[in-house]
N, C-alpha and C positions, 0 to 999 in steps of 0.2 A: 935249454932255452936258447933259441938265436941270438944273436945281437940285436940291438934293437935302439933307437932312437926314442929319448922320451927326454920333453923339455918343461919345463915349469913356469909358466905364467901365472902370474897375481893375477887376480881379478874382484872386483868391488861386488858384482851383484853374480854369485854361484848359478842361480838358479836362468835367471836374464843368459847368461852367457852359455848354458847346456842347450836353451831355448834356442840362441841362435847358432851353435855349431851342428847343431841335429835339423837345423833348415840347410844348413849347405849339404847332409846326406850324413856326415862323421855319428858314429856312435860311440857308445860308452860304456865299459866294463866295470857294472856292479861292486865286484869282490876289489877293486881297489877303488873303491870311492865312498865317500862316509859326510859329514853336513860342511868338511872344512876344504874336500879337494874332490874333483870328479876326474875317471881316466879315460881319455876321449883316446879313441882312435881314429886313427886319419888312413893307415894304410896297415893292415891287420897283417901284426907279428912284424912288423918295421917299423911304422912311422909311428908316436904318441903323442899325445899332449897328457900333463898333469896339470889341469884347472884348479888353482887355489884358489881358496879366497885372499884378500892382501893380507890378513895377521896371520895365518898360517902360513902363508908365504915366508913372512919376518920372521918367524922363527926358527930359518935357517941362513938369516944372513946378519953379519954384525954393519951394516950400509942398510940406509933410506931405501925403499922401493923405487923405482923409477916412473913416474907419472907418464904414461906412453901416449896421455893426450898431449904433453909437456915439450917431451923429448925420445928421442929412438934412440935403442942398443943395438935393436938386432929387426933384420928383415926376414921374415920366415919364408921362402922361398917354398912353394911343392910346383913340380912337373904335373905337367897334363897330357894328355894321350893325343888331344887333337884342338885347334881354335874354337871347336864348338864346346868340347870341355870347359876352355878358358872364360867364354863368354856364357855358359850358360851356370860354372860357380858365380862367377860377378855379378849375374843374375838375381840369384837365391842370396848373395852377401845383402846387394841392396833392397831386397824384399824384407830382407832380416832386421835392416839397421843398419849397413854398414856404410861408411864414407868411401867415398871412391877418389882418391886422391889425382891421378892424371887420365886422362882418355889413354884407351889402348895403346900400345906401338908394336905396328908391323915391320919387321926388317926382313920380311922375306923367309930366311931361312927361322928365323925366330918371331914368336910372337907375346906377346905377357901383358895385363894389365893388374893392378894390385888394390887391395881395398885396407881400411879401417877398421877391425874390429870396433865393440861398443867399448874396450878398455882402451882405446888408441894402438895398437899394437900392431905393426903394419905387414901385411900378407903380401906376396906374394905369383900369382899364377902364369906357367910359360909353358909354351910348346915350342918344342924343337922340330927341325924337319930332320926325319932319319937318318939322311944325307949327311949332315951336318956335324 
């Protein structure tokens, strides 16, 4: 097996949040998903998500969960191939449910704007110029 990135997110409503990752495109691998966590992939054989619910979550931490409509730990960051990538996930987030926290910013060689998932949990999306 490669290496491979898989991160674990709490989530309140399992089912709500498969609904919206499967509208930004992401799918999810069966044999590791069961009624407590689903395993989304984002970039197949690198990138994961493990979607828990929040008590399976706690079950592997002796700390409070963090309420990510509350407060932020972490910004999940993924690259995009090109500004229409960027803008057409932001797209399908706010179709989904998601909050869009600032309008885009262009810097030229760089472009990104970031959404809300429905647990507060904040994404996100940047293209580079190859240059760069």
């Amino acid at each position: 097996m490669n290496k491979q990135i898989i991160f674990n997110l709490p989530v309140r409503d399992l089912d709500k949040s498969k609904a919206f990752f499967s509208a930004l495109g992401f799918s999810f691998n069966p044999h590791f998903s069961n009624e407590s966590s689903a395993f989304m992939v984002i970039v197949d054989g690198s990138i994961n998500a493990m979607l828990m619910t929040e008590a399976f979550f706690k079950s592997f931490i002796n700390k409070p969960v963090v309420q990510a409509k509350e407060a932020n730990e972490v910004i999940i960051c993924l690259s995009c191939e090109s500004r229409e990538e960027v803008d057409s996930l932001i797209a399908k987030a706010t179709a989904a449910g998601a909050r869009i926290p600032h309008p885009p910013e262009d810097h030229g060689f760089m472009y990104d704007q970031g959404f809300e998932d429905l647990d507060g949990h904040l994404w996100n999306l940047v293209w580079m110029a190859p240059q760069a």
